[in-house]
The first five atom37 places (N, CA, C, CB, O) and aatype in JSON, in Angstrom:
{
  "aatype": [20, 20, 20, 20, 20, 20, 20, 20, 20, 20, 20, 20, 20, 20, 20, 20, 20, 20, 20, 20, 20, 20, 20, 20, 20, 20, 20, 20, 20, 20, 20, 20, 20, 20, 20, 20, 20, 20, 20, 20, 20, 20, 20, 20, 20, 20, 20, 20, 20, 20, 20, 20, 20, 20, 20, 20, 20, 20, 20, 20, 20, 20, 20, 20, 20, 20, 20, 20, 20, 20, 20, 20, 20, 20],
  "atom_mask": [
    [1, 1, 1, 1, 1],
    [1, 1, 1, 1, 1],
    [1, 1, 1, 1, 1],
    [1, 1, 1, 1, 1],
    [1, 1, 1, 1, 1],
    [1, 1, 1, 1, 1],
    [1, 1, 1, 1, 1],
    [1, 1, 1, 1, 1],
    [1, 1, 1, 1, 1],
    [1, 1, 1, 1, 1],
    [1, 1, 1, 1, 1],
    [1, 1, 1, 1, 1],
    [1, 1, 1, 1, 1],
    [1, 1, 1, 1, 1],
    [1, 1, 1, 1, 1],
    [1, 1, 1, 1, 1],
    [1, 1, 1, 1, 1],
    [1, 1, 1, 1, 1],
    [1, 1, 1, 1, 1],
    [1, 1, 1, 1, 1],
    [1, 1, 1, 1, 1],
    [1, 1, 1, 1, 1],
    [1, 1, 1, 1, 1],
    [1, 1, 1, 1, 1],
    [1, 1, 1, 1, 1],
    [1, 1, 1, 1, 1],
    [1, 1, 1, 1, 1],
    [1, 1, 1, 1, 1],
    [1, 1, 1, 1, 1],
    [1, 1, 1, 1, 1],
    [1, 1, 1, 1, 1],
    [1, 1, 1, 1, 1],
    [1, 1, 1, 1, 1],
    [1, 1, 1, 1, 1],
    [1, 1, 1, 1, 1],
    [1, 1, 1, 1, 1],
    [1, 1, 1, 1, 1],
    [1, 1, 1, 1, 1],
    [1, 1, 1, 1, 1],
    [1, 1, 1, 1, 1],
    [1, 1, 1, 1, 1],
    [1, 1, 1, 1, 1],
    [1, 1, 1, 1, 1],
    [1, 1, 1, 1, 1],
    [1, 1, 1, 1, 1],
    [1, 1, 1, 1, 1],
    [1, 1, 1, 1, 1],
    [1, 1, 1, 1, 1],
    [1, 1, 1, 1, 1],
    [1, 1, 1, 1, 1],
    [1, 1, 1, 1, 1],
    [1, 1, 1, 1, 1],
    [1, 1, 1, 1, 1],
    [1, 1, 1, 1, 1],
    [1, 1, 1, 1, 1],
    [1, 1, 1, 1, 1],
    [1, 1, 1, 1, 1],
    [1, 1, 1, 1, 1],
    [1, 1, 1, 1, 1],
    [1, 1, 1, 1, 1],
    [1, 1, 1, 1, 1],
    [1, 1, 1, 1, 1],
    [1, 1, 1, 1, 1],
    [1, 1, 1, 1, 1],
    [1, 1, 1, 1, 1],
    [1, 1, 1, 1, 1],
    [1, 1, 1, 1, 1],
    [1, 1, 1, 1, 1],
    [1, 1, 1, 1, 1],
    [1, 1, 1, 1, 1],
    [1, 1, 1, 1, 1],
    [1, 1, 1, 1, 1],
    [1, 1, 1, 1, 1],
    [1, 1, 1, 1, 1]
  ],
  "atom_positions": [
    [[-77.73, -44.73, -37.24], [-76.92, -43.98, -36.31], [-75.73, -43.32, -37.0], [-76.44, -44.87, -35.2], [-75.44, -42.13, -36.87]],
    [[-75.14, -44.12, -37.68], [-74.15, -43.52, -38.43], [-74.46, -42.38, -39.6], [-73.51, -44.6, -38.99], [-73.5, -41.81, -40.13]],
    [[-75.3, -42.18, -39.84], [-75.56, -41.32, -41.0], [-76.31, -40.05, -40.2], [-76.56, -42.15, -42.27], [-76.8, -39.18, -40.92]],
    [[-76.42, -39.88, -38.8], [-76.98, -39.39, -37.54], [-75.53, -38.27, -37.39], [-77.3, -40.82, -36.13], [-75.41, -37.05, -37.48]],
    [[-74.65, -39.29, -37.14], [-73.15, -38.59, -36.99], [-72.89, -37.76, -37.74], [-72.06, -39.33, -37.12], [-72.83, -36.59, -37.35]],
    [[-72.66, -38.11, -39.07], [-72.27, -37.77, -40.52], [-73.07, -36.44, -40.5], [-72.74, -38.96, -41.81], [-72.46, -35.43, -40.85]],
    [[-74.23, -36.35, -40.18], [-74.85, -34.73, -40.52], [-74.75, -34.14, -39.31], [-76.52, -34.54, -41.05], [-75.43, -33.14, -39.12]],
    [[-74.14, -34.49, -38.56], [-73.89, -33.49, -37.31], [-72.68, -32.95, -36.95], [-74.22, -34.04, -36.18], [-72.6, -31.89, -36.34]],
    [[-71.26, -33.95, -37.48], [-70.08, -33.78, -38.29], [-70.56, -32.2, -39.03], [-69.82, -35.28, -39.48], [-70.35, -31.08, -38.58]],
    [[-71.27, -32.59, -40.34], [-71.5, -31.74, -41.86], [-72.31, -29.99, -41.16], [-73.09, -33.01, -43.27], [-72.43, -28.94, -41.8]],
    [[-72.7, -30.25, -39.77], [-73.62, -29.35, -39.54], [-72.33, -27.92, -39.07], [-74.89, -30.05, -38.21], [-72.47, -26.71, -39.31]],
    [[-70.95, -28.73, -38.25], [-70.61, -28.0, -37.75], [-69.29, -27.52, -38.03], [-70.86, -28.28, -36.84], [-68.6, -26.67, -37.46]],
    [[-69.01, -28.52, -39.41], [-67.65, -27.87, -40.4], [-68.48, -26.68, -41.79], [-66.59, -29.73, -41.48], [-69.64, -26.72, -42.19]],
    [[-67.51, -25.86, -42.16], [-67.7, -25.42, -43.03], [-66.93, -24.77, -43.87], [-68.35, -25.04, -42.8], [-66.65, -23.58, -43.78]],
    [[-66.43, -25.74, -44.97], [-65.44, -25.72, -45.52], [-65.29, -24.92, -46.6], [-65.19, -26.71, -45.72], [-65.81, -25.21, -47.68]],
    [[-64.27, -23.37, -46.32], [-64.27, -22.7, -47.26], [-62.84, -22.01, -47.02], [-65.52, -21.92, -47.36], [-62.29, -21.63, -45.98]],
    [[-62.43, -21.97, -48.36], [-61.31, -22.13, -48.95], [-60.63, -20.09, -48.73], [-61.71, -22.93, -50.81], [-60.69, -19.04, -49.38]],
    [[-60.11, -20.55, -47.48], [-59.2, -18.99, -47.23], [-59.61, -17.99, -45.65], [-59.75, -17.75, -48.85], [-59.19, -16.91, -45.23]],
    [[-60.7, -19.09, -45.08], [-61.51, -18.66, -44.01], [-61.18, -19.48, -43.02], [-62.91, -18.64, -44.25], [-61.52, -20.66, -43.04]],
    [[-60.37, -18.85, -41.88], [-59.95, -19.66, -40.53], [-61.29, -19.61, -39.63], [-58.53, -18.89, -39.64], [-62.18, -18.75, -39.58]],
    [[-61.13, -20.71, -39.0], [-62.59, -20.97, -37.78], [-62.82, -20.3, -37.02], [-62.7, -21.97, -36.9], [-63.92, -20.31, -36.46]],
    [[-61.68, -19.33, -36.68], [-62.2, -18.46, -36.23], [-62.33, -17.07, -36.53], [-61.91, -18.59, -35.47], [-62.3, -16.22, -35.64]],
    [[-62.48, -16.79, -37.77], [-63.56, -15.99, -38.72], [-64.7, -16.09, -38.5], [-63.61, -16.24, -39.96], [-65.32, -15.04, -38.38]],
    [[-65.27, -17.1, -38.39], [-66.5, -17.69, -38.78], [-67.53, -16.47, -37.86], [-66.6, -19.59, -38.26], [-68.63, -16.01, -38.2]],
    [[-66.83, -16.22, -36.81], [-67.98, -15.06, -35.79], [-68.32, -14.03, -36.71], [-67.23, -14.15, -34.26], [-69.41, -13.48, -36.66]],
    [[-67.22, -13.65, -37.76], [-67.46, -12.41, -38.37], [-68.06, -12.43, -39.41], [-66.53, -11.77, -38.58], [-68.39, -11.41, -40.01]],
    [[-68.39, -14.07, -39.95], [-68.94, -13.95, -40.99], [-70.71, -13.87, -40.75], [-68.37, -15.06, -41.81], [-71.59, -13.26, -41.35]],
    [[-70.73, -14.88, -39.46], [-72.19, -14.75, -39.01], [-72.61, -12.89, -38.76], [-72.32, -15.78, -37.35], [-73.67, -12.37, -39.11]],
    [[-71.48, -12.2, -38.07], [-72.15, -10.99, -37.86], [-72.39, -10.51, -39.34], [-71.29, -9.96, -36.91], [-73.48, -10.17, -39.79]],
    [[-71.21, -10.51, -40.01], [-72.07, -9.61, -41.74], [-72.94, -9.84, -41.85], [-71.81, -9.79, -43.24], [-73.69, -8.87, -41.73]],
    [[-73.83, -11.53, -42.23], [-74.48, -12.25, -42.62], [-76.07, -11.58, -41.56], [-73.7, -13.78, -42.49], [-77.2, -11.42, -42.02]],
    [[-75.64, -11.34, -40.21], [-76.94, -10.6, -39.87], [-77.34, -9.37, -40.28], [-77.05, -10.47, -38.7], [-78.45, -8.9, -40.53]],
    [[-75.79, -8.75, -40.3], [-76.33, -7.3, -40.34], [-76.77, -7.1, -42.01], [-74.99, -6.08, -39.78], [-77.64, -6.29, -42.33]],
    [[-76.28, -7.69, -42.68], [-77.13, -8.23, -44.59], [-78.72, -8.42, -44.39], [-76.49, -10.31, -45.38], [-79.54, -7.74, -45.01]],
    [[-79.1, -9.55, -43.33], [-80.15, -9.66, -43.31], [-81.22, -8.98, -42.25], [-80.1, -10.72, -43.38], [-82.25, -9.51, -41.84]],
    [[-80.66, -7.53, -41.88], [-81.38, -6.61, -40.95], [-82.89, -6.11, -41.02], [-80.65, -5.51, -40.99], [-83.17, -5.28, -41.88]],
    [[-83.77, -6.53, -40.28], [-85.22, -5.62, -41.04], [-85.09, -4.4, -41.13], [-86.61, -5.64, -40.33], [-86.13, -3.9, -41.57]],
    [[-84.23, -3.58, -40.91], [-84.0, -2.23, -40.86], [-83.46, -2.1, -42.4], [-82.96, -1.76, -39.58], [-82.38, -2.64, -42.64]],
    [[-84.2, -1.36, -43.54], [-83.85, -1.69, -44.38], [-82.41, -0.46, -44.74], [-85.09, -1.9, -45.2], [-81.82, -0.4, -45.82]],
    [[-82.09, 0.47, -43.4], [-80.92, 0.86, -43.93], [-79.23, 0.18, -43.43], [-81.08, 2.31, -43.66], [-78.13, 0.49, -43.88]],
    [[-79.57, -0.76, -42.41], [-78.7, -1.69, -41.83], [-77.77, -2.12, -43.18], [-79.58, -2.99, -41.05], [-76.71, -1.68, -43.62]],
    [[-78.81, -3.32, -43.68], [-77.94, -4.18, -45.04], [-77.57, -2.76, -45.96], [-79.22, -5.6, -46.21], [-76.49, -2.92, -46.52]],
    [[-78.2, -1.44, -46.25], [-77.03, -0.7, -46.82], [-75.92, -0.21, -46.77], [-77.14, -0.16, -47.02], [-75.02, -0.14, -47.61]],
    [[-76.1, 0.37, -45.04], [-74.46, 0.52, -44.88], [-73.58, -0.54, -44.6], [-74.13, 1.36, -43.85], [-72.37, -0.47, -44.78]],
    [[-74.22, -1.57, -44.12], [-73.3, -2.75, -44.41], [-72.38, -2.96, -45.28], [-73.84, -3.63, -44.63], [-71.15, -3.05, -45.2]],
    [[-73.63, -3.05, -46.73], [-72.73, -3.03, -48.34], [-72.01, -2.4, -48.49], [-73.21, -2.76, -49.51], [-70.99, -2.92, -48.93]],
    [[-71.96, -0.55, -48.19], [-71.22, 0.69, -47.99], [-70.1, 0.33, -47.98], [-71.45, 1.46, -46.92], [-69.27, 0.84, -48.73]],
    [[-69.72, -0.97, -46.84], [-68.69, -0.35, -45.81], [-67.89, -1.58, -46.19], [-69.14, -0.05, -43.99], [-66.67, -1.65, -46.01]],
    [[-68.74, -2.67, -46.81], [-68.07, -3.73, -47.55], [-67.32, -3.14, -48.49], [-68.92, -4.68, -48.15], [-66.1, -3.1, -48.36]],
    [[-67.92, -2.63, -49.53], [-67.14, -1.72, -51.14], [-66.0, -1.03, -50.35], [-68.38, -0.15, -52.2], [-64.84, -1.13, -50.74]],
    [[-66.23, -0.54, -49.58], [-65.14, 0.77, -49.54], [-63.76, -0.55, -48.82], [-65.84, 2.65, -48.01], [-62.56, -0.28, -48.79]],
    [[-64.25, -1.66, -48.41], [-62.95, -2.09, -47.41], [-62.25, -2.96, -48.68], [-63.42, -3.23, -45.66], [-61.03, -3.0, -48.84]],
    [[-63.39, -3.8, -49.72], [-62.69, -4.19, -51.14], [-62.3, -2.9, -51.76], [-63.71, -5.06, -52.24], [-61.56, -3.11, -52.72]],
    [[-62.47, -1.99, -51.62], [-61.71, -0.83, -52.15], [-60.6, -0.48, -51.92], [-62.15, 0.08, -51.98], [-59.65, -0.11, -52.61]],
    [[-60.84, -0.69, -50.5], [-59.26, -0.24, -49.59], [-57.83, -1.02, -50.17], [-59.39, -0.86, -47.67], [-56.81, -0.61, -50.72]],
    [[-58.54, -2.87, -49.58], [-57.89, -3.55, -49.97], [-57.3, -3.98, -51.32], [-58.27, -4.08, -49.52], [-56.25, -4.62, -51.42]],
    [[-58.05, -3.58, -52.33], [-57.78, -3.31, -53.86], [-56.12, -2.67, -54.08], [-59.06, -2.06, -54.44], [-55.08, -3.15, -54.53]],
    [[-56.51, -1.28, -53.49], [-55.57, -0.66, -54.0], [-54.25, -0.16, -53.27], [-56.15, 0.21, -54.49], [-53.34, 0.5, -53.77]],
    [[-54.38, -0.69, -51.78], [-53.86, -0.49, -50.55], [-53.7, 0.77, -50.05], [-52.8, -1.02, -50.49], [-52.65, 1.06, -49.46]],
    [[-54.56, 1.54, -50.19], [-54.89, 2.66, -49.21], [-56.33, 3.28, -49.27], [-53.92, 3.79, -49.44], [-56.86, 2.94, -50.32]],
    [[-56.98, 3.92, -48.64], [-57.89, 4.63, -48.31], [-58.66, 5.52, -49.74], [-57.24, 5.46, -47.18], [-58.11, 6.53, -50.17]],
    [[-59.88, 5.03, -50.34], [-60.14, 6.01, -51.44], [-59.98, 6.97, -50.87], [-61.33, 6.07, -52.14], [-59.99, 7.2, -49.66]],
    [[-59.71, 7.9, -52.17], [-59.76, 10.0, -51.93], [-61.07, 10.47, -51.38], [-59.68, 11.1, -53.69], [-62.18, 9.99, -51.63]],
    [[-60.81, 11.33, -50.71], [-61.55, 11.78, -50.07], [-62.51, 12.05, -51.24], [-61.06, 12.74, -49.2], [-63.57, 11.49, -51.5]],
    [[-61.79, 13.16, -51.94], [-62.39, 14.2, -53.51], [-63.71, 12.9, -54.1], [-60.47, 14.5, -55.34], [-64.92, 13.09, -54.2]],
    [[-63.0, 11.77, -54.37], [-64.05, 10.98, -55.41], [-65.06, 10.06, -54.53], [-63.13, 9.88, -56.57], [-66.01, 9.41, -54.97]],
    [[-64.63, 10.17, -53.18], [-66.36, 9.77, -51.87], [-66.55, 10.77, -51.58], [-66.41, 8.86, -50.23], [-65.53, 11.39, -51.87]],
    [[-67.21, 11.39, -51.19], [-67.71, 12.8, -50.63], [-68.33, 12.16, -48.84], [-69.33, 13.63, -51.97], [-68.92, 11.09, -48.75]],
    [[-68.19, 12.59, -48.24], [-68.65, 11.75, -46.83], [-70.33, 12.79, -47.11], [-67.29, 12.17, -44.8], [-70.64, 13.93, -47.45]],
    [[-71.18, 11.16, -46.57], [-72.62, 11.27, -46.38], [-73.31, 12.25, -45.45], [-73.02, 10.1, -46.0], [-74.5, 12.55, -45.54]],
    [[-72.43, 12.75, -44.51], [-73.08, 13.66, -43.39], [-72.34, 14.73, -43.49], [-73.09, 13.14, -41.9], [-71.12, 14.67, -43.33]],
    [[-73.05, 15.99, -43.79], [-72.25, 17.12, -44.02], [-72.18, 18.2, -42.94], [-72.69, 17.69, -45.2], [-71.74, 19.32, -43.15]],
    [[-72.73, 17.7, -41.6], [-73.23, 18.36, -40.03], [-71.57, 18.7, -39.26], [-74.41, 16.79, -38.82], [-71.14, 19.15, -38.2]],
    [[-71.13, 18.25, -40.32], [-69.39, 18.33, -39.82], [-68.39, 19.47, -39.38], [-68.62, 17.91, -40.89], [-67.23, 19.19, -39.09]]
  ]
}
């Protein structure tokens, strides 16, 4: 019984270092939209990941000049 507990405890912590609990919704949504059968889903996902470690890198918005935006219907 006790070792019953212990993985049901282990099932519903998840201990990671800089991530409040209630993050955790947002990590499950990346984590789906990564694993989308749509195989262009998990790309713009990644897209949109780079550009926000980008953002946050350097604290502002890359140049327009060195992304070129993908849809040119503009």
């Amino acid at each position: 019984m006790a070792k019953s507990a212990e993985q049901d405890r282990a099932r519903h912590n998840v201990p990671v270092i800089g991530l409040d609990a209630t993050e955790l919704r947002w990590v499950r949504m990346l984590i789906s939209l990564l694993r989308h059968p749509d195989p262009t889903v998990p790309e713009l996902t990644r897209r949109a990941l780079e550009y926000l470690t980008d953002s946050a890198a350097t604290g502002k918005a890359p140049d327009d000049a060195e992304n070129p935006p993908l849809d040119n219907a503009g």
